[in-house]
C-alpha positions in Angstrom: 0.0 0.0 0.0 1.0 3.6 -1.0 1.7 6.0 2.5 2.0 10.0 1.4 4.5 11.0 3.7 4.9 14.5 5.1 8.7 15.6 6.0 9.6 18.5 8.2 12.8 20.1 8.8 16.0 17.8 8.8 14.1 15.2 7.4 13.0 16.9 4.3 16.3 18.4 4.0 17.7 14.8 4.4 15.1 13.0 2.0 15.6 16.1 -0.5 11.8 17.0 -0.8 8.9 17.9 1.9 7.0 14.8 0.6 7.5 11.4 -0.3 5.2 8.1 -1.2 6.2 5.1 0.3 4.8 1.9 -0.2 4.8 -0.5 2.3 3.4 -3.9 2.9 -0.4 -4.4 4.3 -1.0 -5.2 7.2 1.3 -1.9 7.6 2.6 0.1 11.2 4.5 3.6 11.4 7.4 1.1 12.5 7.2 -0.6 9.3 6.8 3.1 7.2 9.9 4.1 9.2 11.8 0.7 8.6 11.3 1.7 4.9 12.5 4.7 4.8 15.9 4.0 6.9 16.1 1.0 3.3 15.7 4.1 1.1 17.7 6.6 3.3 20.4 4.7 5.5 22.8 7.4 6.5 19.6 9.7 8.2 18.7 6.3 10.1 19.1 8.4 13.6 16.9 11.0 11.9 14.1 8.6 11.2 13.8 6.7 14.3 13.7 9.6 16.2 10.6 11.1 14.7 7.7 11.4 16.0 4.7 10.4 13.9 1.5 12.2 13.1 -1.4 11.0 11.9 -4.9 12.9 11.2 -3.4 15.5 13.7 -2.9 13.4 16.7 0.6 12.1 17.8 0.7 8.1 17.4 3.5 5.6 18.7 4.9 2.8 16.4 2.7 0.1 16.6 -0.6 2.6 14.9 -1.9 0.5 12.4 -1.7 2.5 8.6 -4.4 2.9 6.0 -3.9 3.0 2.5 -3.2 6.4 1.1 -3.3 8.2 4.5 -1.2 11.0 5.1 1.3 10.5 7.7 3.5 13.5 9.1 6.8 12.7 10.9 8.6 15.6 13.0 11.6 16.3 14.2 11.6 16.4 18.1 13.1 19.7 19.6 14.5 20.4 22.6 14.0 23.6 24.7 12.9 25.7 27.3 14.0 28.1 29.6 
Protein backbone atom coordinates (compact mmCIF):
# COMPACT_ATOMS: atom_id res chain seq x y z
CA UNK A 1 0.00 0.00 0.00
CA UNK A 2 1.02 3.61 -0.99
CA UNK A 3 1.71 6.05 2.50
CA UNK A 4 2.00 9.99 1.35
CA UNK A 5 4.51 11.02 3.75
CA UNK A 6 4.87 14.47 5.08
CA UNK A 7 8.74 15.59 6.00
CA UNK A 8 9.56 18.46 8.23
CA UNK A 9 12.82 20.09 8.85
CA UNK A 10 15.99 17.82 8.83
CA UNK A 11 14.13 15.16 7.44
CA UNK A 12 13.00 16.93 4.25
CA UNK A 13 16.33 18.36 4.03
CA UNK A 14 17.72 14.77 4.41
CA UNK A 15 15.12 12.98 1.97
CA UNK A 16 15.59 16.10 -0.51
CA UNK A 17 11.83 17.02 -0.81
CA UNK A 18 8.94 17.92 1.91
CA UNK A 19 7.04 14.76 0.55
CA UNK A 20 7.51 11.40 -0.33
CA UNK A 21 5.19 8.15 -1.17
CA UNK A 22 6.23 5.09 0.35
CA UNK A 23 4.82 1.90 -0.24
CA UNK A 24 4.77 -0.54 2.32
CA UNK A 25 3.41 -3.87 2.87
CA UNK A 26 -0.39 -4.43 4.27
CA UNK A 27 -0.96 -5.24 7.22
CA UNK A 28 1.34 -1.92 7.61
CA UNK A 29 2.55 0.10 11.17
CA UNK A 30 4.55 3.56 11.35
CA UNK A 31 7.36 1.09 12.52
CA UNK A 32 7.22 -0.57 9.26
CA UNK A 33 6.80 3.11 7.25
CA UNK A 34 9.93 4.07 9.21
CA UNK A 35 11.81 0.71 8.62
CA UNK A 36 11.33 1.67 4.95
CA UNK A 37 12.46 4.67 4.75
CA UNK A 38 15.87 4.04 6.92
CA UNK A 39 16.10 1.03 3.31
CA UNK A 40 15.70 4.08 1.10
CA UNK A 41 17.74 6.59 3.34
CA UNK A 42 20.37 4.73 5.48
CA UNK A 43 22.81 7.40 6.50
CA UNK A 44 19.64 9.66 8.19
CA UNK A 45 18.71 6.30 10.09
CA UNK A 46 19.05 8.42 13.63
CA UNK A 47 16.87 11.03 11.86
CA UNK A 48 14.12 8.65 11.20
CA UNK A 49 13.77 6.74 14.26
CA UNK A 50 13.72 9.64 16.20
CA UNK A 51 10.60 11.14 14.67
CA UNK A 52 7.71 11.43 16.04
CA UNK A 53 4.73 10.42 13.94
CA UNK A 54 1.49 12.23 13.07
CA UNK A 55 -1.39 11.02 11.87
CA UNK A 56 -4.90 12.86 11.24
CA UNK A 57 -3.44 15.54 13.65
CA UNK A 58 -2.88 13.36 16.71
CA UNK A 59 0.63 12.08 17.81
CA UNK A 60 0.66 8.11 17.38
CA UNK A 61 3.48 5.58 18.67
CA UNK A 62 4.90 2.81 16.41
CA UNK A 63 2.69 0.12 16.61
CA UNK A 64 -0.58 2.63 14.93
CA UNK A 65 -1.91 0.55 12.40
CA UNK A 66 -1.71 2.51 8.59
CA UNK A 67 -4.42 2.90 5.96
CA UNK A 68 -3.85 2.96 2.49
CA UNK A 69 -3.17 6.37 1.11
CA UNK A 70 -3.32 8.21 4.47
CA UNK A 71 -1.17 11.04 5.10
CA UNK A 72 1.30 10.50 7.66
CA UNK A 73 3.51 13.48 9.08
CA UNK A 74 6.79 12.70 10.88
CA UNK A 75 8.55 15.64 13.01
CA UNK A 76 11.57 16.30 14.18
CA UNK A 77 11.62 16.37 18.10
CA UNK A 78 13.12 19.72 19.61
CA UNK A 79 14.53 20.42 22.57
CA UNK A 80 14.05 23.62 24.70
CA UNK A 81 12.94 25.72 27.31
CA UNK A 82 14.05 28.07 29.55
Amino acid sequence: MQINVRLSGDLARAVGRPRVIVTVAEPATVRDLIAALVVAHPQDEAAFTGAVAMVGGRHVGPNQPLEPNRDVALLTPIAGGF
